[in-house]
C-alpha positions, 0 to 999 in steps of 0.5 A: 805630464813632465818630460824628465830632462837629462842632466849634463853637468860634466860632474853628473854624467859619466862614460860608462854605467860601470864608471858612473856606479864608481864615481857614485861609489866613491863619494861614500867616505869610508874607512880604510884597512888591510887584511893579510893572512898567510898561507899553508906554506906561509907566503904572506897575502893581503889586500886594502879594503874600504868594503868593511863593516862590522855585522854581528855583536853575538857572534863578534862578526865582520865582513869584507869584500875582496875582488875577484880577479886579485892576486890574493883571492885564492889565498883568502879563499882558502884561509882558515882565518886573517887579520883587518887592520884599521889604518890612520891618516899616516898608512895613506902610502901602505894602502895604497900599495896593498891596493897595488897589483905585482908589489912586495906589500909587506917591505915598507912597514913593520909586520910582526906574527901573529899566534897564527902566522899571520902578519900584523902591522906593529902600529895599526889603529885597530887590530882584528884577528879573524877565523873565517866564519863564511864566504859569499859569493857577490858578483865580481867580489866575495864577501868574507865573513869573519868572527873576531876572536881578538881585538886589539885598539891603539890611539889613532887619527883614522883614515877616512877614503873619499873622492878617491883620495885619504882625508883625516878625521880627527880622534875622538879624546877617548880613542883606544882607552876603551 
């Protein structure tokens, strides 16, 4: 019988399970996005999620994942619909403020309205525009599930997060001509 020897490399082991599950976490390259919506007395909300993915073609359907204890949790909670934003390599700066507690998120780029009231930003890579199609409960997260009844696409060297830190990934010829 072999007797498991635990790995100690400084970059294996982690303090916490809670930090080990992270650092786990972070070396899965995703994209990068904001979601915003507006409220029913049009107060502005939005959050940066790397937690998105596309889930259904028939219906258009995406999900995205939003914590908890965030400030804008029950804005979205409520919301009837919201846009995600697919963000390139020069919104590194704008995701991380979304990503910031107690800041003025909407100050630093150009958002114009949507039909709905919503703000979108003017030169994102892909445009979303989601109604609320269900909610989840998943731990400290809820998943928003949202049908696409827009989408909009615009050329873009796309934002890629890994190791906690943006990288680009260079555009494909045909990128936004679909």
């Amino acid at each position: 019988m072999t007797r498991a020897v635990p790995d100690n490399r400084p970059e294996v082991r982690a303090a916490t399970p809670a930090t080990r599950f992270r650092d786990a976490m972070a070396t899965f390259p995703s994209g990068v996005t904001i979601v915003t919506t507006a409220d029913w007395q049009g107060r502005q909300w939005g959050f940066t999620a790397t937690s998105f993915c596309s889930l259904s073609l028939d219906p258009p359907l995406v999900l995205v994942c939003l914590a908890k204890d965030a400030q804008c949790h029950p804005a979205f909670a409520e919301a009837d619909s919201w846009v995600v934003h697919v963000l390139g390599t020069e919104h590194s700066d704008l995701a991380l403020r979304f990503a910031t507690k107690g800041v003025d998120k909407f100050s630093t780029a150009v958002f114009h309205e949507s039909s709905r009231g919503h703000p979108v930003l003017a030169d994102a890579g892909t445009v979303l525009e989601c109604d609320t199609y269900d909610r989840h409960d998943a731990g400290d997260h809820t998943i928003l599930v949202g049908r696409v009844h827009e989408a909009r696409l615009n050329p873009m060297t796309p934002a890629v997060y890994f190791r906690r830190a943006f990288h680009p990934v260079p555009a494909h010829p045909s990128a936004g001509h679909s």
